[in-house]
Structures are given as C-alpha cells and as structure tokens.
N, C-alpha and C positions, 0 to 999 in steps of 0.2 A: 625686171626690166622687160617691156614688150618686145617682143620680137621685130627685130629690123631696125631696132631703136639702140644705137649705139649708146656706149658709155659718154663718148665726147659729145655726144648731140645734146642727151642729158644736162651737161655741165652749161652747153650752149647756150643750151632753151630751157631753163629749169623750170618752165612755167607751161601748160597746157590748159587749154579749154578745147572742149569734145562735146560735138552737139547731141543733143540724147532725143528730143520730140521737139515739135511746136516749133517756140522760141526758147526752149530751156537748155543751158546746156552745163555742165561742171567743170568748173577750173580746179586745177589743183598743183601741185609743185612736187618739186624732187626727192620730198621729205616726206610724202603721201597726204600730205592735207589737201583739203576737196571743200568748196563750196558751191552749192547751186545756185547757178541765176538765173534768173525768169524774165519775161515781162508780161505786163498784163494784162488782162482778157482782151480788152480794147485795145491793143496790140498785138495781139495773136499767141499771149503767150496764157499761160495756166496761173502765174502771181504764187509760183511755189519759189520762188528766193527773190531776192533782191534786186533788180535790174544793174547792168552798169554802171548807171550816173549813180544811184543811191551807194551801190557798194564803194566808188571815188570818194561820197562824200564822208561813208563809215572809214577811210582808209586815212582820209586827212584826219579824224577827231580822232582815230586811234593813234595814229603816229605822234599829235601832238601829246594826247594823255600818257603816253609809256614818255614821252619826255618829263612832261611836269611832274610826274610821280617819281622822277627818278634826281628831278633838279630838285624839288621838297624835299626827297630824304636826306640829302647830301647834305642841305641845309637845314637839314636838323628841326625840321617843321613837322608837327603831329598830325600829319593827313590821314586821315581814317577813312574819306571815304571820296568819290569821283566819279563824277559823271561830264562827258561834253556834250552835247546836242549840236547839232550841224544841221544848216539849209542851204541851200543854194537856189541861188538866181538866174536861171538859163536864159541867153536871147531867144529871142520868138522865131529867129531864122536859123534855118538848117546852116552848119552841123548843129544849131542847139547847145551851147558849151555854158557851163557856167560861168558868166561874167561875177558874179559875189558869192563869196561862201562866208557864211554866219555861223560863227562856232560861239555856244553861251557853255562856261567851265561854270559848275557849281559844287566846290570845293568843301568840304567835312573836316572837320578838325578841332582840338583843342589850340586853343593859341595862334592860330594861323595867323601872321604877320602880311598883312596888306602887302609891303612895303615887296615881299619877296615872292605874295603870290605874285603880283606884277613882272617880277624881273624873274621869274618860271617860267611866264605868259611870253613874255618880251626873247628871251634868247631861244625860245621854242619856236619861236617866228622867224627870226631874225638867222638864229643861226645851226641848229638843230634838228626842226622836220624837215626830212628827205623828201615827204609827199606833197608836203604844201609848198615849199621850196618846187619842184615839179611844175606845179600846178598855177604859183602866182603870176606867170608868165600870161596865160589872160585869165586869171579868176584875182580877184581882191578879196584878202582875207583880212574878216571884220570880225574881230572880237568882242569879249563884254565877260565880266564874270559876278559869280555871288558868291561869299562866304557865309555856310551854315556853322553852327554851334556844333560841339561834340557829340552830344545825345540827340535821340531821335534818329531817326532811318528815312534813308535819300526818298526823294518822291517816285 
C-alpha cells in the first residue's frame, strides 16, 4: 500500500491512473493489474498503449465475449474459438463520444447452433454486459456475427 493511501480509500477508489510523461499514463486496480495508455503522436502522446476511447471500445467486446463464452458453455455448444472486433463512431463535436459501436463476433465451433449463437448474442446485450449496458445510454450497439467450422485457426 503506498503510503498515505489508506486501506478504506483502496476499497473506495479501487481504480488509479498516474500520469508517467507526455500523454501516457497507467491505470491499474487494487489487484495490481496495470495497463498503459497513450495517445498518439498527433496528439501529443508517444502511441505506446491504447488511448481511452479504444481501450472503452476493447472493454465493451470483452465484457460481451466473457458473456458469450460463458452463455455457450452452459448450453452445451462446442465453442473452440472467439474473436469480437469492435468500432466506434464518434460525433465530430467535442466531447467526441461514440454515437455507434460495431461489434462483429466470429465464432469457432463444432456444431454451433445458430439458433443460440443468437440468444448468446441477444441476452449479452439485453441483459448481461455491465459495460455496454454503461455505455448504451448514448452509444448504439450494433451487432452482426459469422460462424466458422471447427478446423482451421481464427484469422
């Protein structure tokens, strides 16, 4: 614990970011995990991590894939492999916020059933991600997916 940095503040604020140079600074949590983020040249920063907006947009495709990977196994579906891709559509005027997020699931499997990648998809959205949930308040979240065959390795 740093010094001055109470246990209960901790618990408080279990999230820090500490600016390091530039525009770069690292976040990290109560648990010791740390990620760096940047921006890029053309904004003053060095483009050694991820900016804000992109790391939001990694934070929506992860939250929804630890859902879908976890509604598939339940239902008994042979997911082997998972990838989301996510974009966003920012307005042109400051704050700049993403009016659409574009998430494309391209799902691996033997056997995978349409029917329940869909209702994955569907209560992932609806009822499930905490981040997109968050976020739908002014982003639209537009999805789409593909199912690959079992054999062969994700693009």
């Amino acid at each position: 614990m740093e010094k001055g940095k109470s246990s209960a503040e901790e618990n408080e604020f279990p999230v820090q970011v500490s600016w390091i140079r530039k525009m770069q600074f690292v976040a990290s949590d109560e648990k010791g995990h740390a990620i760096v983020l940047d921006t890029s040249k053309e904004s003053g920063g060095d483009g050694t991590g991820p900016s804000p907006g992109r790391l939001l947009l990694m934070a929506v495709a992860c939250c929804t894939a630890i859902d879908i990977v976890d509604i598939l196994h339940k239902s008994r579906q042979n997911l082997t492999g998972l990838e989301v891709r996510s974009r966003g559509v920012q307005t042109s005027e400051y704050p700049k916020y993403y009016r659409e997020i574009y998430l494309k699931y391209i799902l691996k499997g033997v056997g995978l059933e349409k029917s329940r990648v869909e209702r994955a998809i569907q209560l992932s959205e609806e009822k499930y991600c905490s981040v997109g949930a968050t976020v739908k308040g002014k982003a639209k979240i537009l999805t789409s997916y593909e199912i690959r065959g079992g054999d062969g390795a994700m693009p």
